[in-house]
C-alpha positions as CSV (number, residue, x, y, z in Angstrom):
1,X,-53.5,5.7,26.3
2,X,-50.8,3.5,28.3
3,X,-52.0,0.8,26.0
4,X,-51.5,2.6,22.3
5,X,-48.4,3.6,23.7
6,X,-47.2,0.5,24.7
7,X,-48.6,-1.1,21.3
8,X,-46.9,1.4,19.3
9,X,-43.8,1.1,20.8
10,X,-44.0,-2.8,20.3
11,X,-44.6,-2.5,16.5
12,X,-41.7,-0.4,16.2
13,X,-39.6,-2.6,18.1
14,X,-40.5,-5.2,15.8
15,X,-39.9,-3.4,13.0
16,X,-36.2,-2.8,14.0
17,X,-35.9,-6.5,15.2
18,X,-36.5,-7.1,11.4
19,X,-33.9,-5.0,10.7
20,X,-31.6,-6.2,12.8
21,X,-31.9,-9.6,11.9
22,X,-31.5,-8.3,8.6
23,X,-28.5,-6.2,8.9
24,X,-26.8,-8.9,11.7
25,X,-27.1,-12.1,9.5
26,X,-24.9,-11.0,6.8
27,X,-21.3,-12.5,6.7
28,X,-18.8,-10.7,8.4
29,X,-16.1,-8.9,6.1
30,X,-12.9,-10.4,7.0
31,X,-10.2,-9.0,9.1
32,X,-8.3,-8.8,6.0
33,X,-5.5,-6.1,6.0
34,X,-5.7,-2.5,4.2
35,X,-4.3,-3.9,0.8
36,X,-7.1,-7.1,0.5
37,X,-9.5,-4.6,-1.4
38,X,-6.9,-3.2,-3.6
39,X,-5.5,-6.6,-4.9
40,X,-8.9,-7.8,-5.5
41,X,-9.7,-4.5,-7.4
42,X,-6.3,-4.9,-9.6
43,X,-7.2,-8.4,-11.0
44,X,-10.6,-6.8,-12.0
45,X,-9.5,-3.6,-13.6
46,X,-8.8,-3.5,-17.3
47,X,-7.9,-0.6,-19.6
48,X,-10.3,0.2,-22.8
49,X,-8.6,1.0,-26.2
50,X,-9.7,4.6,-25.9
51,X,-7.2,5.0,-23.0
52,X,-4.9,2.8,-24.2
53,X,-4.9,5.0,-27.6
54,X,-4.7,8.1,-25.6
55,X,-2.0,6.6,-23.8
56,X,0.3,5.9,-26.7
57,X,-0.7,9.1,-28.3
58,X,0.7,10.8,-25.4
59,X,3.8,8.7,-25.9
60,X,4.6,9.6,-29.3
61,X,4.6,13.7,-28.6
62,X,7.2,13.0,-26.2
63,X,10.7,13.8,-27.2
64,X,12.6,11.2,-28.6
65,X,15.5,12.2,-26.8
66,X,17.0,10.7,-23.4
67,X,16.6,13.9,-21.6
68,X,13.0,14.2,-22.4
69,X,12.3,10.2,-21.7
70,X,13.7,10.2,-18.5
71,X,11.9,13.3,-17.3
72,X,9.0,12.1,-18.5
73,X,9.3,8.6,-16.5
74,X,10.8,10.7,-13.6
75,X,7.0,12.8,-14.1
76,X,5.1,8.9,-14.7
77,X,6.7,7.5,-11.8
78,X,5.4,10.3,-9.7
79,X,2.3,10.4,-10.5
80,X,2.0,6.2,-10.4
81,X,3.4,6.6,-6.5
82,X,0.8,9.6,-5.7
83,X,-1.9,7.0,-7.0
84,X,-0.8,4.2,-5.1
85,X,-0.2,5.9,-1.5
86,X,-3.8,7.5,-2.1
87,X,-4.6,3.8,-2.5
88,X,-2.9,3.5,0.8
89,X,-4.9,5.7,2.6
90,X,-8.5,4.7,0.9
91,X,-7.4,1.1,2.5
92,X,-6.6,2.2,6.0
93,X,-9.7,4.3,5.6
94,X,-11.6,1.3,4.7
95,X,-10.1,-0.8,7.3
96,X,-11.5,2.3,9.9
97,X,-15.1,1.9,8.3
98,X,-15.2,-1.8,9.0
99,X,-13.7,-1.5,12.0
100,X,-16.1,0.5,13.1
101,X,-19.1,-1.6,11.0
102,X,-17.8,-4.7,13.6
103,X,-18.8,-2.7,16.9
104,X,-22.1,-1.8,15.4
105,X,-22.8,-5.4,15.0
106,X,-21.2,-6.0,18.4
107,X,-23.4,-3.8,20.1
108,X,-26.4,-4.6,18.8
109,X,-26.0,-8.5,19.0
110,X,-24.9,-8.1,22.8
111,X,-28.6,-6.3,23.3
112,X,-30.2,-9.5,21.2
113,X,-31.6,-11.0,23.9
114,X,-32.7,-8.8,26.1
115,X,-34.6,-7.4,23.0
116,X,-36.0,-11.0,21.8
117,X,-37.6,-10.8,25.5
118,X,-39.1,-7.2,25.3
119,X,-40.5,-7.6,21.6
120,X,-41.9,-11.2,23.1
121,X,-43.6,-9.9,25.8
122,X,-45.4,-7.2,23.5
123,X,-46.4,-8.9,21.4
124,X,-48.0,-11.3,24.0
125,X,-49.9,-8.2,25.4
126,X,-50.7,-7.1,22.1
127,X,-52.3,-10.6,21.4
128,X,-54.4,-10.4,25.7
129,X,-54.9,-7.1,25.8
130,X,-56.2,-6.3,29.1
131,X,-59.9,-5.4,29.7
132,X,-60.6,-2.1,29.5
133,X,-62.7,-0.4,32.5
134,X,-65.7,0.9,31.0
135,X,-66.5,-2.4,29.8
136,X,-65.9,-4.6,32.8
137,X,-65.7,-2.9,35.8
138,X,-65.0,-6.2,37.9
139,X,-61.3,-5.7,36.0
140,X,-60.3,-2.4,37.5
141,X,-57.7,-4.2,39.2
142,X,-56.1,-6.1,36.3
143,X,-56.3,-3.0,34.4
144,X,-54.5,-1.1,37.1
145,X,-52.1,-3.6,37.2
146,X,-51.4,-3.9,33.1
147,X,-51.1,0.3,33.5
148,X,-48.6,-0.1,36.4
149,X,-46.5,-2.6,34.2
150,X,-46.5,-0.3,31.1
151,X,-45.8,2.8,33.0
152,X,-42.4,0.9,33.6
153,X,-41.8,-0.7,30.9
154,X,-42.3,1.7,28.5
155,X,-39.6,4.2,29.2
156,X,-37.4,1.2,29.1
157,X,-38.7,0.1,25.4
158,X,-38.0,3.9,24.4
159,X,-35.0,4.0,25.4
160,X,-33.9,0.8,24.2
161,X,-35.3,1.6,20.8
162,X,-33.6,5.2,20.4
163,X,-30.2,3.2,20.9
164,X,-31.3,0.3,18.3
165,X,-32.5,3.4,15.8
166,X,-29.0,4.9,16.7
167,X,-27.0,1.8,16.2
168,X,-28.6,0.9,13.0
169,X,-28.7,4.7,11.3
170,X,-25.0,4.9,12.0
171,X,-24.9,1.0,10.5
172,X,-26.9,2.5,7.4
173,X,-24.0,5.4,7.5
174,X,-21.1,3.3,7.7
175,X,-22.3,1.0,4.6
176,X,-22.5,3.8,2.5
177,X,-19.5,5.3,3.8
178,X,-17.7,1.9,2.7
179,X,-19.5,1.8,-1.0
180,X,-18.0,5.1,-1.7
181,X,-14.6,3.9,-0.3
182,X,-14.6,1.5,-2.6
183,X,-15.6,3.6,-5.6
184,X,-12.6,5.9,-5.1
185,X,-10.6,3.2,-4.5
186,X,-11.6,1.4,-8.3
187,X,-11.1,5.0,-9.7
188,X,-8.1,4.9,-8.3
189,X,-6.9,1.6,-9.4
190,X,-7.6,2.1,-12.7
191,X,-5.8,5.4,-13.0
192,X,-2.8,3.9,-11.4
193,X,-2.9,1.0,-13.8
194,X,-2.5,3.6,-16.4
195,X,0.0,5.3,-15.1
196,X,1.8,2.3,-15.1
197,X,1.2,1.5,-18.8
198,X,2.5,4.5,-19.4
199,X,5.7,3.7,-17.4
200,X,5.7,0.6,-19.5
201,X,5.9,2.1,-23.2
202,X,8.2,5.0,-21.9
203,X,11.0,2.1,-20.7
204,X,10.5,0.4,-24.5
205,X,10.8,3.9,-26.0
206,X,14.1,4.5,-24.0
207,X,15.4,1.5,-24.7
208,X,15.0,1.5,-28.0
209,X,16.7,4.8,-28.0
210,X,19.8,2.8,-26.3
211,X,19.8,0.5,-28.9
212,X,22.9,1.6,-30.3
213,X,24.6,0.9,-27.3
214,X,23.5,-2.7,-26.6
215,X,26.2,-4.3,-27.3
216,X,28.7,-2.3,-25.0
217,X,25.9,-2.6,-22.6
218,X,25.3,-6.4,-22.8
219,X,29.1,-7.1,-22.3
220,X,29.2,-4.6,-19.1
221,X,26.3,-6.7,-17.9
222,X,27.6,-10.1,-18.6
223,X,30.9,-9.1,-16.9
224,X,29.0,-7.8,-13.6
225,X,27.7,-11.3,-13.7
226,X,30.8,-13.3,-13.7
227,X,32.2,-11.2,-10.8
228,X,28.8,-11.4,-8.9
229,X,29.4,-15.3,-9.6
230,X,32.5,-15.3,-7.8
231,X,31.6,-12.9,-4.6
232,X,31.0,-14.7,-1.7
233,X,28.7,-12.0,0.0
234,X,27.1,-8.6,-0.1
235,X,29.9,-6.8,0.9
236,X,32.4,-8.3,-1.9
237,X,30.1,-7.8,-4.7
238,X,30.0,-4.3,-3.9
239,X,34.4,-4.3,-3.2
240,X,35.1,-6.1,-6.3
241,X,32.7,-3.8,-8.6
242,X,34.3,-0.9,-7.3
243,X,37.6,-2.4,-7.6
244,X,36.5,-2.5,-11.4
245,X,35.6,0.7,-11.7
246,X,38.3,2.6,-10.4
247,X,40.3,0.1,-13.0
248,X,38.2,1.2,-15.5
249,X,38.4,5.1,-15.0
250,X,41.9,5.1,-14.5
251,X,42.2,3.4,-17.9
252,X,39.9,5.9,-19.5
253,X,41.7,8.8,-17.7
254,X,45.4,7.3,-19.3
255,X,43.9,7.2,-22.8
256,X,41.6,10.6,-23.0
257,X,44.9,12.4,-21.0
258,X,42.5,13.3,-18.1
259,X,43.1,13.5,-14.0
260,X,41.9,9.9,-12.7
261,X,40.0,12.3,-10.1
262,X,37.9,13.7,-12.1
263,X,36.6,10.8,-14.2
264,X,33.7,9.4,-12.2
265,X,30.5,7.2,-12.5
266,X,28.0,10.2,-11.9
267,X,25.3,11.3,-14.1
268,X,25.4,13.5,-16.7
269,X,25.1,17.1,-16.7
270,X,22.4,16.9,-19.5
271,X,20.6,14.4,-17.9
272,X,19.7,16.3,-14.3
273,X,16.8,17.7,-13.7
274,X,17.9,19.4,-10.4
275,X,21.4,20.2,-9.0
276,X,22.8,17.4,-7.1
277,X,23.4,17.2,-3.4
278,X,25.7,14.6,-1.4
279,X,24.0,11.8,-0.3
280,X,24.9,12.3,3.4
281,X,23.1,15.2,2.5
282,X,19.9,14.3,1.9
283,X,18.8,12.9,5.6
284,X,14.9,13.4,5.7
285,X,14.5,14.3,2.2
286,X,14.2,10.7,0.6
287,X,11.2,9.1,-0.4
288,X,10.8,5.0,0.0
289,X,11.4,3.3,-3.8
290,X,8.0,1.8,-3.2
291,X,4.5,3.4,-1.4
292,X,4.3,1.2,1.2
293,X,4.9,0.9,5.0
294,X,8.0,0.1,6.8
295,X,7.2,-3.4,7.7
296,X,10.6,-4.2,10.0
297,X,13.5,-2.1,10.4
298,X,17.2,-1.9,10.5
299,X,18.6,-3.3,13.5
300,X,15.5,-5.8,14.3
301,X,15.0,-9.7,14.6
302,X,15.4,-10.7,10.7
303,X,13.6,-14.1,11.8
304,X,16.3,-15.9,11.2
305,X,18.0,-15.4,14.5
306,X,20.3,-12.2,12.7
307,X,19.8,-8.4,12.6
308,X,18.7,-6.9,9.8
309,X,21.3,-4.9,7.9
310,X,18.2,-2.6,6.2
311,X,14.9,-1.9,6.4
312,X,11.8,-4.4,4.5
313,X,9.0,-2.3,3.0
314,X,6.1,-4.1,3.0
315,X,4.0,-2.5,-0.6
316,X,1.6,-3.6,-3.2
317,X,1.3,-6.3,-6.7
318,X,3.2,-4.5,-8.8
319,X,4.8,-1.6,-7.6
320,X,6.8,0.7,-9.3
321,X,10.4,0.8,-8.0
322,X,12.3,3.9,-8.2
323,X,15.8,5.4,-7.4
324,X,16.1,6.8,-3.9
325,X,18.6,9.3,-4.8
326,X,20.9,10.1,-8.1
327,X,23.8,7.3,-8.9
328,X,25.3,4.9,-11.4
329,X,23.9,1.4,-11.7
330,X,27.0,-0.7,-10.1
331,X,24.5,-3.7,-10.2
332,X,21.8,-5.5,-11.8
333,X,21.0,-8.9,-11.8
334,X,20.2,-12.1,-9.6
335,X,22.4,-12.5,-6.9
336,X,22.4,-15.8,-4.7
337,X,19.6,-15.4,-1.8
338,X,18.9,-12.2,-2.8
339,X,17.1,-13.0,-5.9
340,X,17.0,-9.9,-8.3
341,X,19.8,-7.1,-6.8
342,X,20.3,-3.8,-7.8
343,X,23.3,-2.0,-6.4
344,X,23.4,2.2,-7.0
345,X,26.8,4.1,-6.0
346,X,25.0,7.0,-4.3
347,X,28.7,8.5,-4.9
348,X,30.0,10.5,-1.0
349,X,30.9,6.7,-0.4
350,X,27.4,5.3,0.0
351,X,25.7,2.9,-2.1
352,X,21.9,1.7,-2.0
353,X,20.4,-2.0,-2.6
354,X,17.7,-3.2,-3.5
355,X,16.4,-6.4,-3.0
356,X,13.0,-8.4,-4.1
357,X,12.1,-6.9,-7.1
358,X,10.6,-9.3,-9.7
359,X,12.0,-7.3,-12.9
360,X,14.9,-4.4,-12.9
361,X,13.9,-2.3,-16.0
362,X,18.1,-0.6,-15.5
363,X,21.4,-2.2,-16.5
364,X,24.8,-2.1,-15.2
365,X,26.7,1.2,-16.0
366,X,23.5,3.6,-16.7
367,X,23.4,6.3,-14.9
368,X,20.0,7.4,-13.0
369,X,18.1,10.2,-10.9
370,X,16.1,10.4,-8.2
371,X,12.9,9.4,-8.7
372,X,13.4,7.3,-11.9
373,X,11.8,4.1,-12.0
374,X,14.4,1.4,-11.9
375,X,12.0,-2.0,-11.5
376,X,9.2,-3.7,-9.9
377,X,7.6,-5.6,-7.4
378,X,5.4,-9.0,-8.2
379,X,2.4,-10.3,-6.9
380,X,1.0,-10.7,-4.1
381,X,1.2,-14.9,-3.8
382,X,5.2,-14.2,-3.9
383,X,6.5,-15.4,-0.7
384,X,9.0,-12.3,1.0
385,X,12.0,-11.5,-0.5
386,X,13.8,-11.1,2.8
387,X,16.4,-13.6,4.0
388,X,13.5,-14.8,6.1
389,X,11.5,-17.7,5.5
390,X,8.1,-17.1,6.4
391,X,5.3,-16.6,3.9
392,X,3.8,-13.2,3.8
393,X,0.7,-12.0,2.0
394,X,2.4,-8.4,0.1
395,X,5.5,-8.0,-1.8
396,X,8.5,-6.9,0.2
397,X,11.2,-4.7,-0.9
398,X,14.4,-4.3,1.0
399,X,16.4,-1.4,0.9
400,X,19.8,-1.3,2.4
401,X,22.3,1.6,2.6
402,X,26.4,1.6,2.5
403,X,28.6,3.5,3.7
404,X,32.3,2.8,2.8
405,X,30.9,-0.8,2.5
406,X,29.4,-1.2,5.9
407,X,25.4,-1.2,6.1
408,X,24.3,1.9,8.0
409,X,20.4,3.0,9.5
410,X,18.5,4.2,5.9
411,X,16.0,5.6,8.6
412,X,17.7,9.4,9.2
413,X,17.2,9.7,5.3
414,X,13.3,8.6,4.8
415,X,11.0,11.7,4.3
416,X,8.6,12.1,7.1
417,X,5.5,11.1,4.6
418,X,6.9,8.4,3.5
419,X,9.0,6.6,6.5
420,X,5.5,5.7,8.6
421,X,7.1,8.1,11.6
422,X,5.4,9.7,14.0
C-alpha cells in the first residue's frame, strides 16, 4: 500500500514538474510601466470604414452652429478622457496581474531543487522497487526499511505537491486574468481612437464655421507672435499680452460708447453651457487637461537644480488636451524652451499654461469652456517637454497656474479623481 502510494504520488509529481518547466521557461514580461501595453495596442488598432462612416454620419446631424459644435466637442472630449483613464486603470490592473504572475514564478523556482531531488529519488524507487515480503522473506528487513522511508517521505511529497498544484492553479488563473485584461484594454483603445476621430472632424467642422473670421484671426495671431518674440520670460509674455488687451478694450469701449469695465475677454453668454464661477472658486473641482498621473509637483527638484513653478503630468500618445476652466485664449504658439504654449486668462486674475503639447487645435482671442479640447500630446519617443533634460518614455504636459502674474500651487484646484491624492 506504502508503495502505490508512494508511486502515485511520484507520477504526479512528475507530471507537475512538466508543468513547471513548462510554465517557468517562458520569458519573463518586462517590468514595463502601466502604459507599455497601451502604446503597443494604439499602433495596432485601426478604424474600419463602417465606423468611420458612422462616425461622419454622426457629424453631419450635428448643428452647424458654434453653440452646438462646441458642446458637442465639450461631450467628445469627455467621453475620449473617460476612455483613456479606464485605460489607466486596465494598465495598473495589468501591472497588478504580472506583478503578481512574477511571485508565482518566484515561488515555484525557489522550490526547484528541492523538487528535482524528490521527483529523482521516486523515480529511482520506482525503477528498484523493493522486494515484496511474500515473495522473499529473507527481505523483511529491506522492506521494512523502504516502508519506514515512505511513511516519511510521503507526507512531505503531499504536501509539497498541494503547494505546486496551488502555485500553478493560481498561475493558470492569473494568465487568464491577464488575456482578458488585455481584451478590454484593445476594446478600449479602439473606442478611444474613435472618440478621437470624432474630436478630429468636429475641430475641421468648427473651423470651417470660423472661416469668416480668418483673417481677423490670423492678424491677432501673428501679432501675439511678435510680442512673444520680444518677451524675455514667462512672466512678460503674459504682462505684455495683458498690457494689449486692456489697450484694446479700452479702444473698443471709446468707439462703441461703453464703460472700459465692462468690456472684457470672457466668453459669451451664448456659448456657456453652465453658469460660470470664479476661478479661485473652483479649488477641488478641476479635472487635469490630460488623464494621466501627476508625475512631479509644484515646488519640487525640476532636475535642473530649480523649483518647479507647476506641476508635470505624465499621460499617454496622443492625448486629448482640454481647458481646465472657462477663459480667453491670451496665447497660442511656440514660445522659446517651452515649445508649443498656450496661455488662458482664467479671468479673477489667474491665468493657466500649458506647456508640451505637440499641436494647439485654439488661436489667440477665442474664447473657450471647461472641458473643451484645446490640443494634444505626441508620442511616446518625444523626449519631456519640461525644462528638464532627461529622456522620458510618456508625453508630459505641464500645467502652471497665475495669479496676478506669480505662479501659485495648481494642486488645491485638482479634483480628487483626477490629482492621484490620497
Amino acid at each position: 500500500m506504502g508503495m502505490r502510494c508512494g508511486m502515485a504520488a511520484a507520477a504526479t509529481l512528475l507530471w507537475l514538474g512538466h508543468a513547471w518547466a513548462e510554465n517557468t521557461l517562458d520569458t519573463a514580461p518586462d517590468p514595463d510601466k502601466s502604459r507599455a501595453e497601451y502604446e503597443q495596442v494604439s499602433k495596432e488598432i485601426t478604424l474600419s470604414s463602417e465606423r468611420l462612416a458612422k462616425l461622419a454620419a454622426d457629424i453631419a446631424s450635428v448643428k452647424k452652429d458654434h453653440a452646438s459644435i462646441t458642446a458637442a466637442l465639450i461631450q467628445s472630449a469627455m467621453t475620449e478622457q473617460k476612455l483613456g483613464q479606464d485605460i489607466e486603470d486596465i494598465g495598473s490592473k495589468l501591472e497588478g496581474l504580472k506583478d503578481r504572475e512574477q511571485t508565482i514564478r518566484a515561488s515555484l523556482a525557489s522550490r526547484r531543487n528541492v523538487l528535482a531531488e524528490v521527483l529523482g529519488a521516486l523515480q529511482r524507487m520506482g525503477l528498484n522497487p523493493p522486494p515484496a515480503i511474500l515473495v522473499r522473506p529473507e527481505d523483511a528487513l529491506s522492506s521494512v526499511r523502504s516502508a519506514i522511508l515512505l511513511g516519511a517521505v510521503v507526507p512531505e511529497l503531499r504536501q509539497q505537491t498541494d503547494l505546486l498544484l496551488a502555485d500553478l492553479t493560481e498561475q493558470s488563473r492569473v494568465r487568464a486574468s491577464i488575456e482578458a485584461e488585455r481584451a478590454r484594454l484593445t476594446a478600449a483603445v479602439g473606442d478611444q481612437a474613435a472618440e478621437k476621430k470624432r474630436l478630429s472632424m468636429l475641430l475641421e467642422a468648427k473651423q470651417k464655421l470660423q472661416a469668416d473670421t480668418e483673417a481677423e484671426l490670423t492678424a491677432e495671431k501673428q501679432h501675439s507672435q511678435d510680442l512673444a518674440a520680444k518677451a524675455s520670460s514667462l512672466k512678460d509674455l503674459i504682462a505684455s499680452l495683458e498690457a494689449d488687451a486692456r489697450k484694446k478694450k479700452a479702444a473698443d469701449a471709446k468707439a462703441s460708447g461703453d464703460n472700459p469695465e465692462s468690456a472684457s475677454l470672457s466668453v459669451p453668454e451664448g456659448n456657456r453651457l453652465t453658469a460660470s464661477a470664479p476661478f479661485s472658486a473652483l479649488q477641488g473641482q478641476i479635472a487635469l487637461p490630460v488623464i494621466g498621473k501627476v508625475k512631479r509637483r509644484f515646488g519640487t527638484d525640476d532636475g535642473n537644480g530649480a523649483m518647479m513653478q507647476g506641476d508635470m503630468v505624465a499621460t499617454q500618445s496622443g492625448a486629448i488636451v482640454t481647458a481646465p476652466a472657462d477663459g480667453n485664449v491670451l496665447y497660442a504658439g511656440p514660445f522659446r524652451s517651452y515649445g508649443q504654449l498656450l496661455i488662458l486668462n482664467a479671468g479673477d486674475g489667474y491665468h493657466v499654461v500649458l506647456a508640451g503639447m505637440s499641436r494647439i487645435s485654439v488661436v489667440t482671442g477665442q474664447p473657450v469652456l471647461a472641458g473643451e479640447p484645446v490640443g494634444a500630446m505626441g508620442e511616446a519617443r518625444v523626449a519631456s517637454s519640461s525644462a528638464s533634460k532627461d529622456e522620458n518614455a510618456t508625453p508630459e504636459l505641464y500645467v502652471e497656474f497665475r495669479k496676478d502674474g506669480k505662479p501659485v500651487d495648481p494642486h488645491p484646484w485638482w479634483a480628487d479623481r483626477f490629482s492621484g491624492r490620497t
